[in-house]
C-alpha positions as CSV (number, residue, x, y, z in Angstrom):
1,X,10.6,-1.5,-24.8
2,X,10.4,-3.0,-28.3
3,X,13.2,-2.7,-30.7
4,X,13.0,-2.5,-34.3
5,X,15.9,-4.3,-35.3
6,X,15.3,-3.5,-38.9
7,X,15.8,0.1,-39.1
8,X,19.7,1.5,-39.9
9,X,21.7,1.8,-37.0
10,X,23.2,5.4,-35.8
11,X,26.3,5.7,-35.4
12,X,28.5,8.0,-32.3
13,X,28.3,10.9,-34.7
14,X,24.8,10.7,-35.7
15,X,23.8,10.3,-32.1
16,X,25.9,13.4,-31.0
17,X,24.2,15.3,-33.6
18,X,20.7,14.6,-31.5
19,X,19.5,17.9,-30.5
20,X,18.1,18.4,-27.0
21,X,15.1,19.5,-28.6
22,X,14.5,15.9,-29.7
23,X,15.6,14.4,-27.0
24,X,12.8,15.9,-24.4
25,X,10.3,15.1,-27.6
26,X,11.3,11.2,-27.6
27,X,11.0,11.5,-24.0
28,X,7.7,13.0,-24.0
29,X,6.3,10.5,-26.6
30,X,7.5,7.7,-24.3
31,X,5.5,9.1,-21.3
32,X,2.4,9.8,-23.2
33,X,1.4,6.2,-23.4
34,X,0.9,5.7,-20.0
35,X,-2.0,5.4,-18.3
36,X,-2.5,5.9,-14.9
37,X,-5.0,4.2,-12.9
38,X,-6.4,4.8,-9.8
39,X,-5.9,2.4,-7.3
40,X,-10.0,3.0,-5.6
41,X,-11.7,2.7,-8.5
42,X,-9.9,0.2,-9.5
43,X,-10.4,-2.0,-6.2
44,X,-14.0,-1.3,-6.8
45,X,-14.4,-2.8,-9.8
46,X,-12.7,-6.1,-8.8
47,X,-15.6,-8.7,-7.4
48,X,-14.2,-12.2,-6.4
49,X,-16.6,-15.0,-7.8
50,X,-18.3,-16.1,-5.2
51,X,-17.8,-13.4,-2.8
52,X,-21.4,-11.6,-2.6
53,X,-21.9,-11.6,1.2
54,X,-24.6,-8.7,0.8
55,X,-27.2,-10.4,2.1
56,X,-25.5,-11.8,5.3
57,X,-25.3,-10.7,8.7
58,X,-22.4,-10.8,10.7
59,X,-23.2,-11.4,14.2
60,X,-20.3,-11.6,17.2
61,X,-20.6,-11.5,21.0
62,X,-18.5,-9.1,22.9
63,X,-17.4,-9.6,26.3
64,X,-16.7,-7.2,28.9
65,X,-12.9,-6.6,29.6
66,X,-11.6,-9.7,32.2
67,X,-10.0,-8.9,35.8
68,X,-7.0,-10.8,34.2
69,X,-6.6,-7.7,31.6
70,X,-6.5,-4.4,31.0
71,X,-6.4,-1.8,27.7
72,X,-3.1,-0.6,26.7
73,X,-3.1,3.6,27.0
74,X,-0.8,3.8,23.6
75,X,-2.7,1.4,21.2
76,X,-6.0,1.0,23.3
77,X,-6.1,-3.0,22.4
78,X,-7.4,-5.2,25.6
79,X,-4.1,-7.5,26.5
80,X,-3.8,-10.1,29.4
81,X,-2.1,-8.7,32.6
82,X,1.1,-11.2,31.8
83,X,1.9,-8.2,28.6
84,X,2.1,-6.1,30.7
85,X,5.6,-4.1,30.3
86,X,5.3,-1.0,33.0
87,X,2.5,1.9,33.9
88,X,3.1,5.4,32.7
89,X,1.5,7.9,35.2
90,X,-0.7,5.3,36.4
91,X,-1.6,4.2,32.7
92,X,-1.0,0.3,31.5
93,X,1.1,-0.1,28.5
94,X,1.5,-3.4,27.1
95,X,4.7,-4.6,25.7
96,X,4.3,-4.5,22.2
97,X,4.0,-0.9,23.0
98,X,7.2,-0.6,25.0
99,X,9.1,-2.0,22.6
């Protein structure tokens, strides 16, 4: 907040004698300068130089779920058997889960 130390100074009584009328206008002046800006539109605006992957083609080979693992009933991720923490009602659940 800026200060303009050029203008005369108030003293206790002249502050006392603020009305609360004057008070919630001050107030209301303060918050009518600010802007709010919404967080989407603003991420869709911002580009990073360099960063125009429109015209590639992401390409990635699954593989079928090992003998070694299983999927995790709580987060459904695919984990080796050695995260394995217990089976609820016959369903896996990995350790980070049954933590």
């Amino acid at each position: 907040m800026a200060t303009d130390y050029d203008a005369p100074r108030k003293n206790e009584e002249d502050l006392s004698e603020d009305s609360l009328e004057e008070l919630k206008a001050r107030r209301a002046e303060k918050n009518s300068g600010a802007i709010e800006e919404d967080e989407t539109e603003a991420a869709e605006g911002f580009e990073l130089p360099g960063a125009d992957l429109s015209g590639e083609e992401l390409s990635v080979r699954v593989l079928p779920r090992q003998a070694d693992e299983f999927t995790c009933s709580r987060c459904f991720l695919v984990h080796h058997r050695s995260q394995l923490a217990y089976e609820e009602n016959g369903q896996p659940v990995c350790s980070e889960c049954a933590a």
